[in-house]
Structures are given as C-alpha cells and as structure tokens.
ZAMARGU-4260 file (C-alpha; in steps of 0.2 Angstrom, whole numbers, plus 5000, padded with zeros to 4 digits):
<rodrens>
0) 5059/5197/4956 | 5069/5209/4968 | 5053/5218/4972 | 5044/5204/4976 | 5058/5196/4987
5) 5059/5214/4995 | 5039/5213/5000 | 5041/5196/5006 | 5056/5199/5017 | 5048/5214/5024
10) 5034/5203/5028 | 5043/5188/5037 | 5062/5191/5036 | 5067/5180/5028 | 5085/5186/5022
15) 5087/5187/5041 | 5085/5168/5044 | 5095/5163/5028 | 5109/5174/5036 | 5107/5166/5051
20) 5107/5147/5045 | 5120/5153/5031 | 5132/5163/5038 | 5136/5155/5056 | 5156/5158/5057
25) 5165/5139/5059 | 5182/5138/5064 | 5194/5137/5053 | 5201/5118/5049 | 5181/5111/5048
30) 5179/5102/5036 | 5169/5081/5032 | 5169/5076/5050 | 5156/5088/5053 | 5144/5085/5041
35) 5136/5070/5052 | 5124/5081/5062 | 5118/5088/5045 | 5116/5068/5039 | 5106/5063/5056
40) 5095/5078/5052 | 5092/5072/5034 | 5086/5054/5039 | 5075/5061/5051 | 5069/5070/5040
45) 5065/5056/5029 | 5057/5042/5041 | 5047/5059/5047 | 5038/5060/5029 | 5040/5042/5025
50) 5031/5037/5042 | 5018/5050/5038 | 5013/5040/5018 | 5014/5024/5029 | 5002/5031/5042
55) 4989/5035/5028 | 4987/5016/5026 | 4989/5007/5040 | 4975/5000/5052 | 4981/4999/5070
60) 4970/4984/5075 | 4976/4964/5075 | 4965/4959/5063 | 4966/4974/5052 | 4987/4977/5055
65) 4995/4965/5045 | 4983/4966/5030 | 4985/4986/5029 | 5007/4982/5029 | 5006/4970/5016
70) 4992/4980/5005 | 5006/4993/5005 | 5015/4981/5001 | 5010/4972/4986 | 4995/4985/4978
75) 5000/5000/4983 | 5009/5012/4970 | 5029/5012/4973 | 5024/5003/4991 | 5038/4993/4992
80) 5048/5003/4990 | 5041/5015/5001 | 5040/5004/5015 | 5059/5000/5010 | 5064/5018/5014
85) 5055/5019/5031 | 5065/4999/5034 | 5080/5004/5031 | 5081/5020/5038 | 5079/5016/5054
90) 5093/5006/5055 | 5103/5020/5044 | 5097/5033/5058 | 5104/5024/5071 | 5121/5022/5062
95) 5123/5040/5057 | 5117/5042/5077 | 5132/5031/5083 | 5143/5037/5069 | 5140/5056/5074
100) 5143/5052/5092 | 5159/5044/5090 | 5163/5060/5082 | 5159/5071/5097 | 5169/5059/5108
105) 5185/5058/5098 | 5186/5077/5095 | 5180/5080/5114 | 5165/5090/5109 | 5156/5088/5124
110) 5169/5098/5135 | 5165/5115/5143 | 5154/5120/5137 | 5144/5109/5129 | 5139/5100/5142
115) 5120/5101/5145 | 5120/5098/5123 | 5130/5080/5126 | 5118/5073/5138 | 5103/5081/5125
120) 5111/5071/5113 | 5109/5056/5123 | 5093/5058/5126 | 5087/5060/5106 | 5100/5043/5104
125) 5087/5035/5118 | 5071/5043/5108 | 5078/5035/5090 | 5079/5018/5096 | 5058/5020/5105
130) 5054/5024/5088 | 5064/5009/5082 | 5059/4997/5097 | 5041/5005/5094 | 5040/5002/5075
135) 5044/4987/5077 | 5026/4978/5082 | 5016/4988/5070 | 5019/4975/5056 | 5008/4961/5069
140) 5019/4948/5060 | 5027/4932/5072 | 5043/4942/5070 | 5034/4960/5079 | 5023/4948/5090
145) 5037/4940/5100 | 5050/4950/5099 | 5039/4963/5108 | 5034/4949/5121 | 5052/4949/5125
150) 5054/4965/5126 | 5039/4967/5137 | 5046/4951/5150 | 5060/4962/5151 | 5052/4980/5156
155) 5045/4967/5171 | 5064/4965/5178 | 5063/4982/5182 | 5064/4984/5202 | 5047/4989/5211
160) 5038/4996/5195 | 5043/4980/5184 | 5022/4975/5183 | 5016/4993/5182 | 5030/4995/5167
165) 5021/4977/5158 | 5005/4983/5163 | 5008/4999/5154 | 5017/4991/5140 | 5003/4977/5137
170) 4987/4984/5141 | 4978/4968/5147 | 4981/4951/5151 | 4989/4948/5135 | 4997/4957/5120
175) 4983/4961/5109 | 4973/4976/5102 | 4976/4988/5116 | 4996/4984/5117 | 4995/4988/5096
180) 4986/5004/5100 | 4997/5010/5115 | 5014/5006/5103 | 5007/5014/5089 | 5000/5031/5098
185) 5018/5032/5107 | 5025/5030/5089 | 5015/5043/5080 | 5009/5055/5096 | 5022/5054/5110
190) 5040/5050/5103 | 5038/5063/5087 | 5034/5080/5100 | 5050/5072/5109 | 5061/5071/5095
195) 5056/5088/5091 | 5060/5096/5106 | 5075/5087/5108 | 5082/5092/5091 | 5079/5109/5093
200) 5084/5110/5108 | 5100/5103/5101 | 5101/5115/5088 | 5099/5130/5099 | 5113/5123/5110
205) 5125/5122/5095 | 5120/5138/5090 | 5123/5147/5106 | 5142/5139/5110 | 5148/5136/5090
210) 5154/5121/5085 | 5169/5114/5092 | 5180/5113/5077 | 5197/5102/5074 | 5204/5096/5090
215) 5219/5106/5087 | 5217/5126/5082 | 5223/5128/5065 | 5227/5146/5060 | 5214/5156/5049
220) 5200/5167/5051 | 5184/5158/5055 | 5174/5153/5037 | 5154/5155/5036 | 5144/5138/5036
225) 5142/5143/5017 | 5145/5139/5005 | 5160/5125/5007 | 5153/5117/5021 | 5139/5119/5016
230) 5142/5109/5002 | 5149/5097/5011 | 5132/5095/5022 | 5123/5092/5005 | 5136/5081/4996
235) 5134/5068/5012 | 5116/5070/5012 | 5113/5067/4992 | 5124/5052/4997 | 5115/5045/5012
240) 5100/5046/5000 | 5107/5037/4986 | 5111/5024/4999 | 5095/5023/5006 | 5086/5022/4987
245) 5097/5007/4981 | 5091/4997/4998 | 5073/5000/4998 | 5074/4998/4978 | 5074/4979/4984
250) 5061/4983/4994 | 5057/4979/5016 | 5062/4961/5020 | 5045/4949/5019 | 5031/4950/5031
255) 5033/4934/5039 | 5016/4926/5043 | 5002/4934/5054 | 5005/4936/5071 | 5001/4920/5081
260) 4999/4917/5100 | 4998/4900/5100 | 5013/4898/5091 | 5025/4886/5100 | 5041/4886/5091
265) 5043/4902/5085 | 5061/4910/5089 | 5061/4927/5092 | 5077/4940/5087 | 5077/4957/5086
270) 5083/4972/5076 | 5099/4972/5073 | 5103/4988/5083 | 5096/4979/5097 | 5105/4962/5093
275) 5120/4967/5109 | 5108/4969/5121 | 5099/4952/5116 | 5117/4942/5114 | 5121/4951/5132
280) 5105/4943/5141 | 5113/4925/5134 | 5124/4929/5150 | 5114/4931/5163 | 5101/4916/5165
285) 5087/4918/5176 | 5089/4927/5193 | 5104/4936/5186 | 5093/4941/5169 | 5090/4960/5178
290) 5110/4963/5176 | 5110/4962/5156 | 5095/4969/5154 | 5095/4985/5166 | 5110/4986/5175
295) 5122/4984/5163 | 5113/4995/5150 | 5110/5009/5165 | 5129/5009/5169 | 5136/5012/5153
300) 5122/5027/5149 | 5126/5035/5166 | 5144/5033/5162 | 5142/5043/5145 | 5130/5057/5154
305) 5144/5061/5166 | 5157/5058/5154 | 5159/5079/5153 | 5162/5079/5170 | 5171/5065/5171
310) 5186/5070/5159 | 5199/5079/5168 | 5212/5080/5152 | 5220/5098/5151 | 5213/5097/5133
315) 5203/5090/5118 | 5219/5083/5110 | 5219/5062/5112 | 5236/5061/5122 | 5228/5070/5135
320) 5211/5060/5139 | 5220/5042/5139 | 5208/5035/5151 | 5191/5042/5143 | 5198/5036/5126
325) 5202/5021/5131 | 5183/5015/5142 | 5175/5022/5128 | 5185/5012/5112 | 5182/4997/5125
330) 5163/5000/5129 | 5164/5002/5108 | 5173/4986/5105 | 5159/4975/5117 | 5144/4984/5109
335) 5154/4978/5091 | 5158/4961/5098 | 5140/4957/5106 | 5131/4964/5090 | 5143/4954/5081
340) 5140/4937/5091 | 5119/4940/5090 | 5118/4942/5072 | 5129/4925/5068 | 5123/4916/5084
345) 5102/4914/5072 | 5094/4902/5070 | 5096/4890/5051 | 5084/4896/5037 | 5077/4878/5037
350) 5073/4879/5056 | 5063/4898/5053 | 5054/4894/5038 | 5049/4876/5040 | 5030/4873/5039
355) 5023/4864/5051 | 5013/4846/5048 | 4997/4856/5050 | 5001/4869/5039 | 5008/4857/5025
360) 4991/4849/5027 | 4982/4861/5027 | 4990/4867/5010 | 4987/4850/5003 | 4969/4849/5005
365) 4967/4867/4997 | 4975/4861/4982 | 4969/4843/4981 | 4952/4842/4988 | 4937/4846/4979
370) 4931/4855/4996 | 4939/4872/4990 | 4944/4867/4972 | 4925/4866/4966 | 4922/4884/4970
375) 4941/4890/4967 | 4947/4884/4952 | 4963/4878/4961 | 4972/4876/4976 | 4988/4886/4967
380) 4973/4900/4962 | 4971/4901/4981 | 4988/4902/4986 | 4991/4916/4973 | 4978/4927/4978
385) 4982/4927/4997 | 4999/4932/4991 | 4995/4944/4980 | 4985/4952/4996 | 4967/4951/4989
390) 4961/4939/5000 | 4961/4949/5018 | 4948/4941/5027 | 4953/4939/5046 | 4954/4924/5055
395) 4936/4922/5061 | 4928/4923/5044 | 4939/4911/5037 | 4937/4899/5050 | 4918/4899/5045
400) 4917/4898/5030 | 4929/4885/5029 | 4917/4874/5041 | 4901/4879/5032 | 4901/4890/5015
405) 4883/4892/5014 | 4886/4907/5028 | 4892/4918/5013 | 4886/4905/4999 | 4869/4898/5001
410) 4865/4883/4991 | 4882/4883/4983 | 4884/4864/4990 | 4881/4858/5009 | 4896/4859/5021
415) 4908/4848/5023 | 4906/4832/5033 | 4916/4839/5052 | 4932/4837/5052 | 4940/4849/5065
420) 4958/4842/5062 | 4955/4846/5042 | 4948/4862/5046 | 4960/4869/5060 | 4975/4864/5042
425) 4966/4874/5032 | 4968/4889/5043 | 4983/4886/5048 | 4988/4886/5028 | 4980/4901/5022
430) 4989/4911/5037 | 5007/4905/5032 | 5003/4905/5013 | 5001/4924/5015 | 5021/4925/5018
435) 5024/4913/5005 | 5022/4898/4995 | 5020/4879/5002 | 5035/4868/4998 | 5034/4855/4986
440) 5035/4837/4994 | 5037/4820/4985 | 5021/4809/4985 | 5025/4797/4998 | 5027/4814/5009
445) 5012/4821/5005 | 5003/4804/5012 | 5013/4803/5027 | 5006/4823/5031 | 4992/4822/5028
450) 4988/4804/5038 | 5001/4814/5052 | 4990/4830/5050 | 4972/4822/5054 | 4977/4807/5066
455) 4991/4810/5076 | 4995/4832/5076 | 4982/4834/5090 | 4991/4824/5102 | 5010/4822/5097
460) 5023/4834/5094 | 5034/4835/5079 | 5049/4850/5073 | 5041/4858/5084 | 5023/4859/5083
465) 5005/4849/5088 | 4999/4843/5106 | 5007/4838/5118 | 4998/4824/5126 | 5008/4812/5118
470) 5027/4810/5118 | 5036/4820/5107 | 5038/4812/5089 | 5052/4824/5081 | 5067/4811/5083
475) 5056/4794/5088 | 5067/4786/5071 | 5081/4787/5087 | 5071/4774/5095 | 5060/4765/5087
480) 5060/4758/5069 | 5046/4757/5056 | 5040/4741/5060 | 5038/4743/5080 | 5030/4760/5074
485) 5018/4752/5064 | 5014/4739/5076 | 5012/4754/5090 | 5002/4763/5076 | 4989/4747/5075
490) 4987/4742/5090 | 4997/4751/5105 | 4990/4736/5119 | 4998/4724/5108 | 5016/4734/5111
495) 5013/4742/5131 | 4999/4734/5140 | 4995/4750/5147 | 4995/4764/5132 | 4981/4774/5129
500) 4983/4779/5114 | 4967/4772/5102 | 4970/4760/5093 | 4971/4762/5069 | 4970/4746/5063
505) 4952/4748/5060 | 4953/4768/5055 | 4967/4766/5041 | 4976/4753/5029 | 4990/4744/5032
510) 4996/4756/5019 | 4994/4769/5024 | 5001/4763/5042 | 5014/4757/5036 | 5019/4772/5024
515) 5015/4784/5041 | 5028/4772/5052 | 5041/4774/5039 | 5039/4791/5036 | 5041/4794/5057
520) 5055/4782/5056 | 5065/4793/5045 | 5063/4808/5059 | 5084/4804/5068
</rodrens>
C-alpha cells in the first residue's frame, strides 16, 4: 500500500494538503464552541448535493413546476424524504449561520485582524438567505406564489430603482414563467459560484490570521486541528446529520395546491427565517412601509459591517465591550421577539385549509355525477389518483376535456349540456384535491353547495371567495333570516323594488330555496 501512496503523493501531494488541513496549530483552550464553522460547512454541503438530486427532476415551467415537486414527492424512490433534507436544511443552515455568528461576537473574533473575514461572513449570511428566499417559489404552490408577490411589492419600495428591481424580479407584467425561470437560474447559476467564492474566500482568511481561540489566553502550547478537535468537528457534524435525518424522515411539509392568480383570499406568510422582517412590516403601514422593509434591515447590517471598527474595548474579554455587547444582545432580543410574534400572530387551520363553495362543488359533482363517474369508476378513484400524482395534466387540458371529452375520447358519450358554473367547480376541485382530500359534509350541506355553487358563486361572495357583483354573503345570517332570504331568493322585487338580482322562483323548488336560505342564514 505504501508504494502506491508514495506514487500518488508524488503525483499530486496529497500528504501536503492533509498536513495542511490536519495539522493547523489552534490555540490552546479550543475546544466545542468552535466546531460551528465546521457544522455550517457540513449543511452546505448537504443542500449542495441534495439541491443537485432535486434539480434532476424538476421542471422550471408553471404548468410543469408543481407536478415535477410532487412526482418527487409521492413516486420517486426515498423522495420524501429527499425533499425533507433539502426543507429542512435550509432552515438548519441558517440557524448553525446565526449560531456560528453569535459565536464570533461573544468571543470578539472579528477584531484586528480579522476584519475584512467578519464583513465576508456577512455577506455569505446574505447569500444563504437568497438561496432560501429563492428556493422558496420553486414549488409554484399558493404558499411560493404569494409569498413571492410580497416579496417582489417590497423590492419596489426601494428608492429610485424600486420598478427596475420588480421588473427584474418579475420579468413581465405579472409573476409567471419568466419570474420561475429567473428565480430558478439565480438559485442553481448565480447564488452557488457566490457561495463558493465567498466560502473560500473565508477559509483562506482564517487560514491566513488563525483562529481567535478562548477570549482569555490559557497557558499551553498550541494543539494541531487533529485529532481532538477534530473529532469534535465530526462529533457535531454526525450530530447535525442525525438531526436533520429524523426531520426529513417525516418528510417536507405538504404541497399546498397549485399556484393560483386569481386566488382572493389566500394569506400569504413566509419562512420562518423571514417571519421578523414580515411581523416588522405590521408597523409601518403604508407610506412608512419603506422603514421596515429597507431602512430598518439596512441599519442593522451596516451596523454589524462596521461593527470591527466600531469596538473600541482594550480587549476581547466581555467587561470591556459593554456597549457592543449590550446593541448586539438587544438587536438579538428584537430579531427573537419579532420572529416570535410572526409565527403565533398565523392564521387558524380552519381559515387556511377551508374549501371554497366552488371547490366543495366541484368535488361533489366528481363524485356524484355520472358526468365523470361513468368513465371513472368513482369520484373517490379520481380524487385518489390526483393525490397519488398520476394524474398531471395542466390546467388547460383539464378544462377541455371537462367541457367536451370526445377531444381525447371520440364517441365515448356526447358533452355535457353547458354548464360553465359546473365546469369552472370541477377545475377548481381537481386543483385543490391534489393537496388533499374534500371534507365530508352532511346532506342538507351538500345541497345548500351545490345550489350556492351553480346559482349564486358568480355573483356573491362568501369565506372569502366567488364574484363580487353582489353583496358579500359571508355573515348575511347577521342581517337577514331564513325567511326574508327566501323571499329575496324568489323574487328580489317582491323585497326591494329596485334589485337586480333575477329572480329563482321559476329556476328551483321551494325546496330547494328554502334549504339554500337556511343554509345562508346560519352564516353569523
């Protein structure tokens, strides 16, 4: 083996390196606290070759995006939990990223003269969260879609270049294919050359001026890097790994459904990294918005770039940098607080995941209509293969083949008679079942929907969602009850002379009116 080792090193060196990486001299006293670096170097590592196993599936196009996320998802071999490493890392990265920087600050690290490597550090902290803030619209689901509108409404606020920063940020009018595209080549083209550069040019700097050690000297000759701190290095990486294993072995969260425009009551949040910035903005409404969202965030970063220069204390020890200490454990204990104050200030689980009339419709007809169940089995059968990711077709084709099946089907059985409302459900189902199932309503539900669904949706509003020509119909049981609903429901003239609402006595049943005014009644 020797002689083989001996060809090889005379070929590239190789015992020179390891000597180099193995035997850098540490002061003496070094020991856990300085294992961070080593455990931001490991997660990189990590969403680096994760990132590239995700790449190798997705599609970078709206109507292919979400599909290719959830094919990793769901048929893909160890998908999940694939997907589940790259999730959680990020927010792991950014932790061991804070953690680490604490670190340097407590111990004074970025004294003379180590300066130029702080403000280097900084700038790979800014690069970690693009790749997080970047990431985050390459699912396409509602959750990336608006939470990157806001994002982009807030690059506008940006003095002088605001609309050439949206431009940039959008590529057209609105956030479509070429805003996916341009967020996904900064992701995989522009941010990894950064990071790369950055972290070596890290490296190098700490190479060149040593590690800083304890903030006191301790007595004893400086200790090579291996193999006890070393050891440390690995003991906190195998650690970070484990971590990192048991919360992608439940997998990424849910794909929420596709992403949706026209979407009225969707509510966007962010990651939870960026949840301080988001609670921050809750304080300056309108005008004032450009405060939390750049100046405030451009202080505090120019404060910690300077923050070498602006730390006067005769040395590294704590009772001599009172001030420094002191701004940075308060700047600490706001980021904490806003953070803190975003993530319990959400919105209820009722209010996110509640379907919409038109999507509880929708779901009804798939599963009790012979429209889809003569050539589907069953409405469940449906709903379980869109779930199960086999079903991808895009929007476009779904929409036709739902108004006329003979496109793909000739002489399978004549459309259905037109029914747009019925049609427009339909859609509107097969998009949301993707994320999940329908919820189960009583039968006197189910009616009031589906007569809600095809008569009223286009023109009145209710939780949230349908026209808006109408009044607003979400807490109407306030004002009116079921009887003067019904009434208004027959014949609107015979309530306000001047309605213009069309009249239903002639369209549905007393029933069924009746069951539709109770069922609006009960909406306090």
């Amino acid at each position: 083996m020797k002689p083989i080792l001996d060809w090889l090193d005379h070929r590239v060196g190789h015992r020179a390196i390891l000597f180099y990486l193995l035997e850098e001299k540490l002061p003496s006293g070094t020991g856990w606290w300085f294992t961070l670096g080593s455990v931001l170097l490991f997660t990189l590592g990590v969403q680096i070759l994760t990132g590239i196993l995700l790449a190798l599936f997705y599609a970078a196009t709206p109507d292919h995006a979400w599909d290719s996320v959830r094919y990793v998802t769901t048929q893909v071999l160890g998908g999940s939990f694939l997907r589940g490493l790259h999730h959680w890392g990020a927010s792991v990265i950014v932790v061991a990223a804070l953690v680490h920087m604490i670190r340097v600050v407590a111990f004074g690290s970025y004294r003379k003269p180590r300066e130029v490597n702080w403000v280097v550090g900084l700038l790979l902290l800014q690069v970690i969260l693009a790749f997080g803030l970047t990431g985050y619209l390459l699912p396409w689901d509602q959750r990336a879609y608006w939470a990157t509108t806001v994002t982009i409404n807030i690059a506008k606020l940006t003095p002088m270049v605001g609309d050439i920063a949206q431009s940039l940020m959008r590529g057209g009018e609105d956030i479509g294919a070429l805003t996916l595209t341009r967020w996904y080549a900064v992701h995989v083209l522009v941010l990894p050359p950064l990071l790369a550069i950055l972290t070596i040019a890290h490296l190098y700097l700490m190479r060149r001026h040593g590690i800083s050690g304890p903030i006191t000297e301790q007595k004893g000759a400086p200790k090579a890097f291996y193999p006890y701190q070393a050891a440390r290095d690995i003991t906190m990486a195998l650690l970070v790994g484990a971590l990192l294993a048991a919360l992608a072995w439940k997998g990424a969260p849910a794909l929420e459904p596709p992403a949706d425009p026209s979407s009225s009551n969707y509510i966007p949040r962010p990651e939870w990294y960026f949840l301080g910035l988001f609670q921050l903005l809750k304080y300056f409404p309108g005008k004032l918005e450009v405060i939390g969202a750049l100046v405030v965030p451009g202080v505090v970063m120019t404060l910690l770039g300077a923050l070498p220069w602006l730390d006067h204390g005769r040395t590294r020890r704590w009772r001599d940098r009172p001030v420094v200490l002191t701004a940075f454990i308060g700047g600490l204990a706001a980021l904490v607080t806003l953070t803190t104050l975003g993530a319990m200030d959400r919105p209820a689980a009722s209010e996110v995941a509640q379907w919409t009339m038109q999507e509880q419709a929708g779901a009804m007809l798939i599963s009790d209509s012979p429209r889809c169940v003569r050539c589907h089995a069953a409405g469940a059968t449906i709903a379980g293969a869109i779930q199960a990711g086999s079903i991808r077709q895009n929007d476009n084709w779904l929409a036709g083949h739902i108004a006329d099946p003979e496109v793909i089907a000739p002489g399978v059985r004549q459309p259905p008679p037109t029914n747009v409302g019925d049609n427009k459900a339909i859609l509107a189902a097969l998009a949301r079942l993707r994320s999940g199932p329908a919820p189960v309503l009583a039968a006197e539900e189910r009616q009031a929907v589906s007569l809600f669904s095809r008569n009223c949706y286009a023109c009145h509003t209710i939780a949230g969602a349908g026209g808006d020509e109408g009044p607003k119909l979400t807490t109407i049981g306030k004002k009116l009850d079921a009887a003067t609903i019904a009434a208004r429901i027959t014949n609107p003239k015979s309530v306000s002379a001047d309605a213009e609402m069309p009249a239903f006595g002639d369209k549905l049943s007393a029933a069924e009116i009746n069951a539709l005014a109770a069922w609006l009644a009960a909406h306090k």
